[in-house]
Z-matrix of the N, CA and C atoms (Angstrom, degrees):
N
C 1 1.459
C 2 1.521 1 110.59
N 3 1.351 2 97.67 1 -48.40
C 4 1.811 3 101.59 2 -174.19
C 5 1.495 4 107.69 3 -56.40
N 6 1.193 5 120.05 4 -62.96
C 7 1.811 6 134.45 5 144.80
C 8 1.486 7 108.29 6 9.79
N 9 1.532 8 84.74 7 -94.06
C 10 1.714 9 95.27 8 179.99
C 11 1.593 10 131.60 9 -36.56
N 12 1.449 11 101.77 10 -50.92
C 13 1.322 12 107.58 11 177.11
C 14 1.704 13 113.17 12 -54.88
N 15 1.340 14 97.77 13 -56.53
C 16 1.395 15 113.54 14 -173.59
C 17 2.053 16 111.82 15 -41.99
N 18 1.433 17 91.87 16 -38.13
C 19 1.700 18 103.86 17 -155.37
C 20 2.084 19 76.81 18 -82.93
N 21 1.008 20 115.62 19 -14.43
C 22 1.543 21 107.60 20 -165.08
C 23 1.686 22 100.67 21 -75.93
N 24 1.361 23 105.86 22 -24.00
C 25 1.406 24 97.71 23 -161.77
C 26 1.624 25 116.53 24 -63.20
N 27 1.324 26 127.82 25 -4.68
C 28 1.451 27 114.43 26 166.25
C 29 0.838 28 128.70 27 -66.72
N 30 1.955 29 107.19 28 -40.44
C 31 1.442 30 110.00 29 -163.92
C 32 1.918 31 92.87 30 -67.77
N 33 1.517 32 96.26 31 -34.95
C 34 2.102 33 90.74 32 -166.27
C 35 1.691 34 96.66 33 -42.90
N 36 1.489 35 121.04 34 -70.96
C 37 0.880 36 134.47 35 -175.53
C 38 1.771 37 126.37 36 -35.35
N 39 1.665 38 108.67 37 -20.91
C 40 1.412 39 106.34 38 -168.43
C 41 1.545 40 89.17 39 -110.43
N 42 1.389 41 116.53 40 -6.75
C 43 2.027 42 110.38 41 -175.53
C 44 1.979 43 103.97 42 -103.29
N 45 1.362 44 98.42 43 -3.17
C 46 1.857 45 117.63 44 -171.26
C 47 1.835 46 89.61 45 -68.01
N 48 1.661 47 94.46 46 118.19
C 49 1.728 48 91.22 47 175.55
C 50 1.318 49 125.23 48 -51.54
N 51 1.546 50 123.80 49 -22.70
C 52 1.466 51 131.45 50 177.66
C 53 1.465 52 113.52 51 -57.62
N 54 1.525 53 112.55 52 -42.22
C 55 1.712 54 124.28 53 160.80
C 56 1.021 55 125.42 54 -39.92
N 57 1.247 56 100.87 55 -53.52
C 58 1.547 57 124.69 56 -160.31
C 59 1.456 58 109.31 57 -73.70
N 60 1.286 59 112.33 58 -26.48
C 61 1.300 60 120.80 59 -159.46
C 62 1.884 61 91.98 60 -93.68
N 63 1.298 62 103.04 61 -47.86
C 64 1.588 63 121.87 62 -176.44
C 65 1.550 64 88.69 63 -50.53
N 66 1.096 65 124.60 64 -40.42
C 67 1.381 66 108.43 65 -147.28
C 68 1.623 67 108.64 66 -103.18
N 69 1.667 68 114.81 67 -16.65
C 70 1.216 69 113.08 68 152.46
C 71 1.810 70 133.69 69 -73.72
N 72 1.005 71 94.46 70 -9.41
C 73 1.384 72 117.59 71 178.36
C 74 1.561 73 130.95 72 -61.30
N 75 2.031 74 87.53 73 -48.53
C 76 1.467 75 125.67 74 156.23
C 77 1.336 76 120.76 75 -49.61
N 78 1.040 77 99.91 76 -63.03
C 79 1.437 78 119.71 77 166.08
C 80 1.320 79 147.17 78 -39.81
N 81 1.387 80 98.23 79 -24.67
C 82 1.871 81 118.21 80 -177.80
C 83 1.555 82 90.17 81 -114.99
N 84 0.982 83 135.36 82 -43.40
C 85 1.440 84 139.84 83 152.42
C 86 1.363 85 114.84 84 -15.86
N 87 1.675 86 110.86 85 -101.68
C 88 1.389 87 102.07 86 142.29
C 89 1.623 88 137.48 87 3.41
N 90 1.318 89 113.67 88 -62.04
C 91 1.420 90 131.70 89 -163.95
C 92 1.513 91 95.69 90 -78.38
N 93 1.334 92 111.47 91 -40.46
C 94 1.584 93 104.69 92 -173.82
C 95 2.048 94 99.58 93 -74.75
N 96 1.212 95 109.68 94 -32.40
C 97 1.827 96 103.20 95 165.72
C 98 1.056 97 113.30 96 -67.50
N 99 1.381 98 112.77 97 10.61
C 100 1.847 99 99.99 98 170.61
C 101 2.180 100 106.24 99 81.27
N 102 1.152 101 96.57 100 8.34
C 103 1.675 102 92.86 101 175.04
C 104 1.586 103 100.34 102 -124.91
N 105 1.600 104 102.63 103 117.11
C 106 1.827 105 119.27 104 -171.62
C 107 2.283 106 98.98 105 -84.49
N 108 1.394 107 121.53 106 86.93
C 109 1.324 108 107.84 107 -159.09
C 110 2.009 109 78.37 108 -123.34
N 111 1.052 110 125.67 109 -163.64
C 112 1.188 111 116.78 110 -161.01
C 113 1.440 112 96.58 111 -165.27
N 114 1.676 113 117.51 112 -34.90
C 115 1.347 114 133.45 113 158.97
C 116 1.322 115 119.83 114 -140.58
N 117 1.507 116 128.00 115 -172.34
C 118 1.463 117 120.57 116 175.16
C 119 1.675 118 100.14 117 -88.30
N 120 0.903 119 97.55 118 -8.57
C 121 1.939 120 87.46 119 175.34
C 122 1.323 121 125.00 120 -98.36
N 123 1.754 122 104.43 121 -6.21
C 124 1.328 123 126.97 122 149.86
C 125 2.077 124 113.96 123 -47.06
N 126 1.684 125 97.59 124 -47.65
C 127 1.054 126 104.92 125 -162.48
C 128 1.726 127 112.66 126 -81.11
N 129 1.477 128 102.62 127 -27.34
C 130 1.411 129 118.07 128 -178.23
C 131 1.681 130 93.12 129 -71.83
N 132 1.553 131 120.28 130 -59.75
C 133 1.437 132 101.76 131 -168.01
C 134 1.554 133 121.68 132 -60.43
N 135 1.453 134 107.77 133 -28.85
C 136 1.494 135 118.04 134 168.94
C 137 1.424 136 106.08 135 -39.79
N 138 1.272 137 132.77 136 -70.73
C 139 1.524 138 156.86 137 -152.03
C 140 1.598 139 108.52 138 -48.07
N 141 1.956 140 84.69 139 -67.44
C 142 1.695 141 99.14 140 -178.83
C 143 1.350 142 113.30 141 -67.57
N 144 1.399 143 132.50 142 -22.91
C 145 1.330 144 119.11 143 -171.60
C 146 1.620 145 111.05 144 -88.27
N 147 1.649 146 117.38 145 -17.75
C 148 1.190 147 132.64 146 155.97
C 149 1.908 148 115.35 147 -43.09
N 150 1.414 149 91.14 148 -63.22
C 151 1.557 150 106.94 149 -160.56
C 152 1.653 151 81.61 150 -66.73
N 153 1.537 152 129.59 151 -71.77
C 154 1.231 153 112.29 152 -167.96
C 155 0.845 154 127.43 153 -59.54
N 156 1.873 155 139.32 154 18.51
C 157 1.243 156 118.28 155 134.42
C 158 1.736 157 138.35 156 -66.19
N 159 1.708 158 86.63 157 -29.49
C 160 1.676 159 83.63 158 167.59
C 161 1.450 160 121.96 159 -86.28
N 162 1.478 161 114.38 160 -2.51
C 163 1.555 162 99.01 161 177.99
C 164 1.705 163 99.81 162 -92.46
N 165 1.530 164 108.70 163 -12.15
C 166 1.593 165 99.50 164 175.96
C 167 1.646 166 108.61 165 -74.49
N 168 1.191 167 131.67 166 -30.22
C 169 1.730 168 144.91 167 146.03
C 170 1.601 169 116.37 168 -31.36
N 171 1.950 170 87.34 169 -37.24
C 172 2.074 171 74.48 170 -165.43
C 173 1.584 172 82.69 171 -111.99
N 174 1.014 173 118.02 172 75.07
C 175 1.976 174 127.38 173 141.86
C 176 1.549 175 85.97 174 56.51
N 177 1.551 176 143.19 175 91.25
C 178 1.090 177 142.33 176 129.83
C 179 1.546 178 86.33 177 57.06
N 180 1.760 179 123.12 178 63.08
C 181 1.162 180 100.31 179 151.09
C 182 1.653 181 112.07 180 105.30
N 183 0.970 182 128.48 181 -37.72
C 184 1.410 183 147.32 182 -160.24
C 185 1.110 184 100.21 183 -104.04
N 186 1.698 185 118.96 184 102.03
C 187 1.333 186 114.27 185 -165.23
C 188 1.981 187 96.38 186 -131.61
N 189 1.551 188 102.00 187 136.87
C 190 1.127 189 128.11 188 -164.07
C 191 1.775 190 103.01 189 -115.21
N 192 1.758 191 101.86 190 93.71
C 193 1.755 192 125.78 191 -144.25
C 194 2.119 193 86.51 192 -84.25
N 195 1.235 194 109.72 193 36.60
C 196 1.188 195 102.72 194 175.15
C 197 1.311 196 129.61 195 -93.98
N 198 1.387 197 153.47 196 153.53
C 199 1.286 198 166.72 197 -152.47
C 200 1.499 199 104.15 198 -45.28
N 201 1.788 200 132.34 199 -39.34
C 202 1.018 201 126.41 200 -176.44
C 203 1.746 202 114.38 201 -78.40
N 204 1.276 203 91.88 202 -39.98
C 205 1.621 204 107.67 203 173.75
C 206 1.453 205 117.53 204 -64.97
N 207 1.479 206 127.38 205 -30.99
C 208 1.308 207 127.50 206 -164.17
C 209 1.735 208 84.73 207 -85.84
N 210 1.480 209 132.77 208 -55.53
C 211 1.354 210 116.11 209 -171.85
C 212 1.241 211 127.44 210 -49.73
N 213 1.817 212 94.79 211 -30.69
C 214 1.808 213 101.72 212 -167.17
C 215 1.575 214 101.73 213 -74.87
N 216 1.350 215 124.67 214 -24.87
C 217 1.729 216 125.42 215 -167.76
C 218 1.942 217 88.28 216 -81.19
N 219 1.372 218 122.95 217 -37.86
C 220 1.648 219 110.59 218 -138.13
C 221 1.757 220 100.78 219 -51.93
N 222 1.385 221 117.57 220 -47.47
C 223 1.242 222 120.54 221 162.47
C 224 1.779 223 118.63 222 -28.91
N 225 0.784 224 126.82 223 -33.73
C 226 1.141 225 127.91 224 -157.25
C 227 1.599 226 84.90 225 -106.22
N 228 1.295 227 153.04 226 -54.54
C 229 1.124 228 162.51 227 120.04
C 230 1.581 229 105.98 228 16.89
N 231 1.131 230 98.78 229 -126.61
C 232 1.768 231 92.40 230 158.79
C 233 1.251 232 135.23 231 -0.21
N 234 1.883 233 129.12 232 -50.02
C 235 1.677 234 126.16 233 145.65
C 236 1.078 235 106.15 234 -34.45
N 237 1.418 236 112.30 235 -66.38
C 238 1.705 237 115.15 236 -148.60
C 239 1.721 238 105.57 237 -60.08
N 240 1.201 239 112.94 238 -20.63
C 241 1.574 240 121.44 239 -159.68
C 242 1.504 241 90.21 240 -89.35
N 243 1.593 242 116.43 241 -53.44
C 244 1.482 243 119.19 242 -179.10
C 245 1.474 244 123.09 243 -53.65
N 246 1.642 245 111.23 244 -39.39
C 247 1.188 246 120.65 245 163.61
C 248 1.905 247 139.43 246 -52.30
N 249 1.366 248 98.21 247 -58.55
C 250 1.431 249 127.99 248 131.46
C 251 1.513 250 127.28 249 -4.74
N 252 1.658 251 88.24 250 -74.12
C 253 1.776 252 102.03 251 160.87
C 254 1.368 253 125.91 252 -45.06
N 255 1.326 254 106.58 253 -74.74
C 256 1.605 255 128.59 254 171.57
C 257 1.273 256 104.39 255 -36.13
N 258 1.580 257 128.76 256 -64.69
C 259 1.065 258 129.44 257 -163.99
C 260 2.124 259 118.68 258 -70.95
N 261 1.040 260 107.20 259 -10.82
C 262 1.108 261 114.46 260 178.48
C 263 1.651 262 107.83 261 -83.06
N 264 1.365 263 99.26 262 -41.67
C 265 1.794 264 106.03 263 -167.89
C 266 1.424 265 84.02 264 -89.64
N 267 1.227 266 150.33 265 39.91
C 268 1.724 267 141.03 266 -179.05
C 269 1.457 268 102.38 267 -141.24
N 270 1.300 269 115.68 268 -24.87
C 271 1.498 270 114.47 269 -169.78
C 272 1.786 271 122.50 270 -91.04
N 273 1.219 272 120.23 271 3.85
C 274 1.131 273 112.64 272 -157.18
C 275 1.868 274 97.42 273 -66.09
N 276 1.333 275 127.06 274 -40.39
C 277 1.313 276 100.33 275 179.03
C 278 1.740 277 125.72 276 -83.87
N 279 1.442 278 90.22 277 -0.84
C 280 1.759 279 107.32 278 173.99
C 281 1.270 280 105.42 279 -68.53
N 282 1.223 281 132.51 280 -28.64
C 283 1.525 282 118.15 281 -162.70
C 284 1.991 283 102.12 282 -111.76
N 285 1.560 284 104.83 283 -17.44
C 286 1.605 285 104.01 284 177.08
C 287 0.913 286 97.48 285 -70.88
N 288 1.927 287 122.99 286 -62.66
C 289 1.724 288 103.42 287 -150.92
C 290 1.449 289 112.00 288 -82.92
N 291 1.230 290 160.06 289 -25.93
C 292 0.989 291 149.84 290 122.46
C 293 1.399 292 120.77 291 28.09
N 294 1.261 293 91.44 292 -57.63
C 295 1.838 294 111.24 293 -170.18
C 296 1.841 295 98.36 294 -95.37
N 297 0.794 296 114.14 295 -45.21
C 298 1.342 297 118.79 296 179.83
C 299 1.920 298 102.85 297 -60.94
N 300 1.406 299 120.11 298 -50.52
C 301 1.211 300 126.32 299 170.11
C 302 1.771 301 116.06 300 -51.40
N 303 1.532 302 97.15 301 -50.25
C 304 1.683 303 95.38 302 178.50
C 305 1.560 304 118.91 303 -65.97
N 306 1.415 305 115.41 304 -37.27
C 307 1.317 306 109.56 305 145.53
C 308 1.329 307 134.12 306 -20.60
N 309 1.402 308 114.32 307 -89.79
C 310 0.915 309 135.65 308 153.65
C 311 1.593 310 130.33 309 13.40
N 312 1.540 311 86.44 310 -81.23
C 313 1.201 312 122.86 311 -167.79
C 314 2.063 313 104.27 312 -71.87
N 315 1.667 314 96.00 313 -45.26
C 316 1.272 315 95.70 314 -179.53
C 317 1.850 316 122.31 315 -74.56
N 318 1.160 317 100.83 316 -9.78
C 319 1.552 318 124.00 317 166.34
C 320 1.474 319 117.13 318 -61.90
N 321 1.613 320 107.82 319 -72.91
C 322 1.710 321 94.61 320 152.31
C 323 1.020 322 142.03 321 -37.71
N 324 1.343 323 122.81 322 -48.33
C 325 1.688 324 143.31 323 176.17
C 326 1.639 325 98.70 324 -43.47
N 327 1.467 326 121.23 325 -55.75
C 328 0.837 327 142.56 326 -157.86
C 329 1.380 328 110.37 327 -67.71
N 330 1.521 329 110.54 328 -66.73
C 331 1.337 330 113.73 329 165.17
C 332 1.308 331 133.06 330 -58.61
N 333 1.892 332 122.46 331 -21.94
C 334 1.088 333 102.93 332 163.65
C 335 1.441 334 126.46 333 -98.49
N 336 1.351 335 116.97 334 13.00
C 337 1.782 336 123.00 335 154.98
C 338 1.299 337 113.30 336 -135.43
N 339 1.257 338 94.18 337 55.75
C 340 1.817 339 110.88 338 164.89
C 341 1.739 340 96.41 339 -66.10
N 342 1.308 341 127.49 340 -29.78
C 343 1.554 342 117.47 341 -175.87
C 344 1.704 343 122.69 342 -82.16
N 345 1.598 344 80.49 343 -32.34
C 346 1.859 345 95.56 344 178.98
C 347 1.814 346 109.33 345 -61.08
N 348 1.938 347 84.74 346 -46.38
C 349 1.833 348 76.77 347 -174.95
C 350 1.211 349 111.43 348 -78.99
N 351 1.128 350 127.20 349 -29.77
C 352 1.624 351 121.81 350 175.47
C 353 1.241 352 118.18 351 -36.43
N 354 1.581 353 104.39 352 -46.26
C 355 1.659 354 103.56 353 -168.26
C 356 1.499 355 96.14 354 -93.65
N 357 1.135 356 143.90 355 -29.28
C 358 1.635 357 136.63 356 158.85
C 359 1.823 358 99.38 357 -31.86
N 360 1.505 359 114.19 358 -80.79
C 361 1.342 360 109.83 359 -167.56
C 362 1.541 361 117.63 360 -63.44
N 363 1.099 362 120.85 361 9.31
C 364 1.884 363 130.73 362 169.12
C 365 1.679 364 96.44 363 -91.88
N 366 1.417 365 104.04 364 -52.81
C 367 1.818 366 96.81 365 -175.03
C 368 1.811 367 103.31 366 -55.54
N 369 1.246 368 107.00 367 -63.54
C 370 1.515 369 105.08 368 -174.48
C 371 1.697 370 119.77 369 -52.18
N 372 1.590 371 114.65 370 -13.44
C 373 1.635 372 118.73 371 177.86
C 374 1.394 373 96.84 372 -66.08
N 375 1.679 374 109.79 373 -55.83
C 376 1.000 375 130.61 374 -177.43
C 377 1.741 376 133.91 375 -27.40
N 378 1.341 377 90.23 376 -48.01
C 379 1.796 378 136.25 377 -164.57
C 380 1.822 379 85.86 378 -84.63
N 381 1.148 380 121.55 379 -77.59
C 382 1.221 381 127.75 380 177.45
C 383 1.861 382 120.46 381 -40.02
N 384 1.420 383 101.86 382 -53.43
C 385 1.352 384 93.67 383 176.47
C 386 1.366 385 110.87 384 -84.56
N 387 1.325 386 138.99 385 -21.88
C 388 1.151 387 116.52 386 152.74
C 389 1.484 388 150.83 387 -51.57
N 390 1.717 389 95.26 388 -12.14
C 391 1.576 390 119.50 389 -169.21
C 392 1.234 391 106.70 390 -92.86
N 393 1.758 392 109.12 391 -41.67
C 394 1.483 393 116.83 392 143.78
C 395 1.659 394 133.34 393 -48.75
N 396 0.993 395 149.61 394 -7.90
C 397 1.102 396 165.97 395 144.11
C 398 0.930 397 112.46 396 -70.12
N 399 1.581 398 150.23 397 -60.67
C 400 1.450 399 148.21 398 154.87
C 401 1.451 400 114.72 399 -34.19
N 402 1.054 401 110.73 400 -52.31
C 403 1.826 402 106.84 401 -176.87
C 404 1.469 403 115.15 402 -77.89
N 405 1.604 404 116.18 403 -16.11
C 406 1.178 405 114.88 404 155.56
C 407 1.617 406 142.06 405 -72.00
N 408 1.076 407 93.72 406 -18.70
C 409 1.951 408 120.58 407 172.15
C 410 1.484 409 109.67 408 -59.58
């Protein structure tokens, strides 16, 4: 249970209207640089499916950094740099609330199994000084 909750806190954190809002924000931002992304994993899947056309070109991977190859990628180069751009001057509330949310979020967590973890980090003192005691024998 403790687990679960804990592992839940991204999704809380990525459906939290403050996100949501952060992250449309980004987005029209973006949109006004001329890049249509919707999230940053918009932008990551964009990227890789780019790049893996030229590594599907360069033999599974095996890439031959010569004069024909460096022209055919620079395009692809240049996006990534333009993108990059945009996305740096677009993020300033993408990267605060996030952090401000995990806070947050891990604060509650915190306070409502302040008892669970207490006695978790007593078992593991426990675990430890006993392990210490064995290697001392």
């Amino acid at each position: 249970s403790l687990e679960s909750e804990r592992d839940e806190l991204p999704r809380r954190i990525a459906n939290d209207a403050r996100y949501i809002k952060a992250e449309q924000a980004w987005s029209a931002c973006m949109t006004d640089k001329g890049f249509n992304f919707a999230s940053e994993e918009d932008v990551d899947s964009y990227l890789w499916a780019k790049l893996g056309e030229f590594e599907e070109d360069a033999n599974l991977g095996t890439v031959l950094l010569d004069e024909p190859f460096v022209r055919d990628i620079q395009p692809f180069l240049d996006e990534e740099m333009a993108i990059a751009t945009a996305d740096v001057a677009c993020r300033a509330d993408l990267d605060r609330i996030p952090q401000e949310l995990q806070r947050e979020y891990e604060g509650w967590f915190i306070d409502d199994h302040r008892d669970e973890l207490e006695a978790i980090r007593e078992l593991e003192q426990q675990w430890i000084d006993l392990m210490s005691e064995g290697w001392h024998r």
